[in-house]
N, C-alpha and C positions, 0 to 999 in steps of 0.2 A: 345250396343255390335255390333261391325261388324264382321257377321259372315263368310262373303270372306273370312277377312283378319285373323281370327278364324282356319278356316280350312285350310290354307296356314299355318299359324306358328305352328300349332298342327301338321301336315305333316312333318314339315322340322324340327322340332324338336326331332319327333319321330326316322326320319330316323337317326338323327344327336346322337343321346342316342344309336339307336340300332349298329352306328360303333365304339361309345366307350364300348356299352359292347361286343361287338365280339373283341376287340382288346385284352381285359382281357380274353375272353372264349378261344381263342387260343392260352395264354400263358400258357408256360408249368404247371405254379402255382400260384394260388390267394390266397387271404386271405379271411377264412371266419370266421364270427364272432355268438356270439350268444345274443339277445335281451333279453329284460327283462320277453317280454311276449312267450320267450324260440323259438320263431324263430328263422333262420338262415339270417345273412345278408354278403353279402361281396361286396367289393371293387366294383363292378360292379355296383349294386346298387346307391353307394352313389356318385359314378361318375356321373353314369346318371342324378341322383336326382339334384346334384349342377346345371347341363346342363338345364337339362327342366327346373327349378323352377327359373336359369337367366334370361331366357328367355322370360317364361312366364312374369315374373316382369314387365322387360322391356317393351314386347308390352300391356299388361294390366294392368299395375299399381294398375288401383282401382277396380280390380276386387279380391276378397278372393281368396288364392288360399293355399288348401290343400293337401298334400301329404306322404305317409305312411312313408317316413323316416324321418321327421320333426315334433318330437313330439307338438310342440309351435305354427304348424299351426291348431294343432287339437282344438283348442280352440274356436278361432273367428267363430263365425255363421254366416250366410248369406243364402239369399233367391237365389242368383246366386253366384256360385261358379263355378271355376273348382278345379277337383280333378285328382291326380298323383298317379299313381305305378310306377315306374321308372323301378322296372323290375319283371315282376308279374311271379311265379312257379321260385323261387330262387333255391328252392329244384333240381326242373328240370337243372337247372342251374349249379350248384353243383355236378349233376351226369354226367351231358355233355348228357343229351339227350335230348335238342334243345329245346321240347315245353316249352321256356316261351317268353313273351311279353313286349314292351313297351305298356303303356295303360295314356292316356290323353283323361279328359271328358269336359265336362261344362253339367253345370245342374243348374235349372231354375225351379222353382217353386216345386221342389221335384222330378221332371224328368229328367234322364240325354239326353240334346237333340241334343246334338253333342258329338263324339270321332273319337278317332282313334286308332287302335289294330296293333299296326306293330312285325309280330313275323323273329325277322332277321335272326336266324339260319336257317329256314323254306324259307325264302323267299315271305314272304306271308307278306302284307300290306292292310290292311282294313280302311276304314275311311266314315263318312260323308261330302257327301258335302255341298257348302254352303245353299241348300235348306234343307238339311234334310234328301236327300237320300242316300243309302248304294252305295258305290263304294269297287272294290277291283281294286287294281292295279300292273300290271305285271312288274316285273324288267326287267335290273339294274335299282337300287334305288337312283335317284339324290336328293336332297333335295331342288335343288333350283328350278330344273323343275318337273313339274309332269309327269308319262310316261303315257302307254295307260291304260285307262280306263274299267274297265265292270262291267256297274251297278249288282246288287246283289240283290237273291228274294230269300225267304224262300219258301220250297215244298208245293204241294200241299199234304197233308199226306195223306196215306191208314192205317185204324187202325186197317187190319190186316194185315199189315207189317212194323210195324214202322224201324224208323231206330233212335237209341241214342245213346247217345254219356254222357259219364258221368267221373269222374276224374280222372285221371290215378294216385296221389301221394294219393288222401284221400278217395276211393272207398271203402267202407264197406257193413258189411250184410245187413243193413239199407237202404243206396240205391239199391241194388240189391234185397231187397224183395217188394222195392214201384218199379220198373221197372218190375218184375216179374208180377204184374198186368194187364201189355200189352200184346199185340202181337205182337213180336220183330221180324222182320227177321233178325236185324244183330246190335247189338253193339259194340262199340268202345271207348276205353279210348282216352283221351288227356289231357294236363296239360295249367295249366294259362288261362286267358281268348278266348283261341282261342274254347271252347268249342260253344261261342257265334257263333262264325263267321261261325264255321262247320253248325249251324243250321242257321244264315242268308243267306247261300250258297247255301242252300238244300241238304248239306253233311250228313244233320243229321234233325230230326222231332224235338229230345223230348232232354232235356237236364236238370235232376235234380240233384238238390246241396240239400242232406239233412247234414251240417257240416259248420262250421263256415266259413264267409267270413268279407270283411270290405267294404264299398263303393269302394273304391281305388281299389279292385279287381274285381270290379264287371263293372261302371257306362261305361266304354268306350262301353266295349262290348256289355251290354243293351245299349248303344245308334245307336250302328250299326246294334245289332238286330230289333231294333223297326226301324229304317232307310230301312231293307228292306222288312216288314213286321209283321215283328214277335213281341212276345211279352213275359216280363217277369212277375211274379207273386209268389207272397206270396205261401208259400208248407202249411199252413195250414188254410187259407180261400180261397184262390183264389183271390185277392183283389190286385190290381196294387202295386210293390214293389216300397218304395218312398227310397230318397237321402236326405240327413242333418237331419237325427236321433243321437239321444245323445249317443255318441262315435264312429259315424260313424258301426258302429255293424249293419251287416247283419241277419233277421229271414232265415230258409231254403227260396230255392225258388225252380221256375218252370222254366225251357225257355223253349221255346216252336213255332213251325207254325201255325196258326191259324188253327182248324180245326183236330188236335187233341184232343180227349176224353179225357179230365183231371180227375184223377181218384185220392181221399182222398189220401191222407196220413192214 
């Protein structure tokens, strides 16, 4: 795998998905649909998805590539894969209030260790480079050129004052009484994967998912968060969250800056 040319096609893809779904998010009307597993999908989505998963083809041919609108790719297993959301908080989407993302990963042995999280309503572009490390990048967003640069580190925490960040569409009593354990000075909802990147930024310490995810919502952003320090984890051992599990089905988990007191479930 050539991860330059990795992180250049996952960039220029990303950006190239997020002006086809702004093109739909600022028509007056989309169409939205409903999945079997009673999700919402529309037009945006499957736009995107045709987009990236050309793409991808084309420059990796023989590498597996799964992605959450293509039921047929959930099948093939592999030890390296990349994995697609083509447009992660559709909900967000739906309502027009911006937090969601493109998300493109690769993952390698159960870890995802390169993504890229581009949230285009927001303006905000996240990705690994090709060593590994967390980059954000400041607009305008051209897709053939990269603009400027600023690598990306998770805080140092204080744990009596944390700061998290947790889901703004699926926030329940359940996360709210595992956060309730800390010493919060300020929380904050957001949607789609940018919850990762708030805490690769140092926008945010602690960031827990106790509610269902899939790899495909998850791996970009774990690879950005572990790109700039940080780490993800299982919500009821504490045990490294892995990638190519049967159905692609996420357990709860943790993110997290090192150096936060992780506290049971």
């Amino acid at each position: 795998m050539d991860l330059t040319k990795l992180s250049h096609v996952m960039r220029k893809l990303a950006i190239e998905a997020g002006d086809i779904i702004m093109d739909i998010y600022n028509s007056p009307d989309f169409e939205v649909r409903t999945k079997g597993d009673s999700s919402p999908v529309t037009e945006a989505d499957e736009a995107a998805d045709t987009h990236i998963s050309a793409g991808l083809r084309a420059a990796f041919p023989d590498v597996t590539l799964v992605t959450e609108e293509q039921a047929d790719s959930h099948v093939e297993r592999a030890d390296t894969f990349l994995i697609v959301d083509p447009l992660d908080g559709t909900k967000e989407f739906i309502q027009r209030r911006g937090d969601f993302t493109v998300n493109i990963a690769l993952v390698m042995g159960g870890s995802p260790v390169r993504g890229v999280v581009y949230a285009p309503a927001k303006g905000r572009l996240f990705y690994t480079d090709a060593g590994g490390n967390a980059v954000e990048e400041t607009g305008p967003f051209d897709a053939d050129v990269a603009g400027r640069l600023h690598p990306i580190r998770v805080s140092k925490p204080d744990n009596d004052a944390l700061l998290v960040v947790a889901s703004k569409s699926h926030r329940d009593q359940a996360t709210d009484d595992y956060i309730g354990q800390y010493r919060v000075k300020d929380s904050r909802s957001a949607g789609s994967s940018l919850k990762f990147c708030l805490v690769a930024t140092g926008e945010a310490d602690l960031y827990p998912r106790i509610g269902r995810t899939m790899e495909w919502d998850t791996a970009a952003g774990h690879a950005v968060l572990v790109g700039a320090g940080g780490d993800v984890v299982r919500f009821d051992n504490h045990q490294p969250l892995r990638y190519g599990k049967d159905g692609y089905a996420n357990p709860f988990f943790i993110a997290y800056a090192p150096g936060v007191a992780l506290k049971q479930g």
